[in-house]
C-alpha positions in Angstrom: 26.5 -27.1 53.5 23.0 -26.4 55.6 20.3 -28.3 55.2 17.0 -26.1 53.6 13.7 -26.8 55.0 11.4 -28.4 52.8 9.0 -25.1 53.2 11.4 -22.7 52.8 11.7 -24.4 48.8 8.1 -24.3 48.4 7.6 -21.0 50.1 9.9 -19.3 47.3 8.9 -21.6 44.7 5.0 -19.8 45.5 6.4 -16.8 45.8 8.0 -16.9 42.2 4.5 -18.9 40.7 3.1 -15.7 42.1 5.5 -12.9 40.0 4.6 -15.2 37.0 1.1 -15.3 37.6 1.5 -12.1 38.3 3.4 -10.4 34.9 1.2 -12.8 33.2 -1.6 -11.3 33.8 -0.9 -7.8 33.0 0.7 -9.0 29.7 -2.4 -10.5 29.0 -4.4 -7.3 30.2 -2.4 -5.0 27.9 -2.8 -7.7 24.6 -6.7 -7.1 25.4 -6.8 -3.8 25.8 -4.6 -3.0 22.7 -7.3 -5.6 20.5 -10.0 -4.0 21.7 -8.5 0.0 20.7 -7.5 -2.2 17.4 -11.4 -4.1 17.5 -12.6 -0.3 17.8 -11.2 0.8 15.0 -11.4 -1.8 12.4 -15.7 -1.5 13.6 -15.2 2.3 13.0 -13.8 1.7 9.6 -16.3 -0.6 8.7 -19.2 0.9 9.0 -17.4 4.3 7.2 -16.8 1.8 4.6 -20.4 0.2 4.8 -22.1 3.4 4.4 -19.7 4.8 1.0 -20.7 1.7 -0.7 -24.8 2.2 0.3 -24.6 5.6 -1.0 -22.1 4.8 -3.8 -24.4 2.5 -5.1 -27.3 4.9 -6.3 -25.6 6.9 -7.5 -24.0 7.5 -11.7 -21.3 9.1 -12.8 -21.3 10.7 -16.1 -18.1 11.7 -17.8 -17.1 14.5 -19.5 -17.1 14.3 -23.2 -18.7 13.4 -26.5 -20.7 10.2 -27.6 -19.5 8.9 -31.1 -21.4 6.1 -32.6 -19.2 4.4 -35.2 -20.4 2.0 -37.9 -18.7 -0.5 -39.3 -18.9 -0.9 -42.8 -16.5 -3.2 -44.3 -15.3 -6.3 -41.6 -11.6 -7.4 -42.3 -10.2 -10.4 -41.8 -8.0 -11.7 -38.8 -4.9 -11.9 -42.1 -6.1 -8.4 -43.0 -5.4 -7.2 -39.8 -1.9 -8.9 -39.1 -0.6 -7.7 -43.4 
């Protein structure tokens, strides 16, 4: 078995910290660019959101339909109501 140079070890083991480094980074690159489409969005939906609920708020909303005021005129008891 031949002997390996000390620096041939460390020139492969810099050589293989610099792939890492390397996929690392553009993992890391894609993650941010993917939060900030997703950070984009989320802004653009709350501010959609943000502005329904401002104009939402002045306004009424009457329903179809007839008012009926009822008068009671004789109460009943709780036993009334379970007879």
């Amino acid at each position: 078995m031949k002997y390996k140079s000390p620096l041939g070890i460390l020139a492969a083991a810099a050589l293989g910290f610099a792939c890492a480094y390397g996929l690392f980074q553009q993992s890391l690159k894609q993650q941010q660019d993917e939060f900030a489409k997703k950070s984009a969005a989320w802004q653009t939906e709350k501010i959609d959101l943000e502005t329904a609920l401002a104009n939402a708020k002045g306004r009424t909303t009457t329903l179809r339909g007839e008012t009926k005021i009822v008068e009671v005129t004789k109460r009943i008891s709780p036993a009334e109501i379970l007879d």
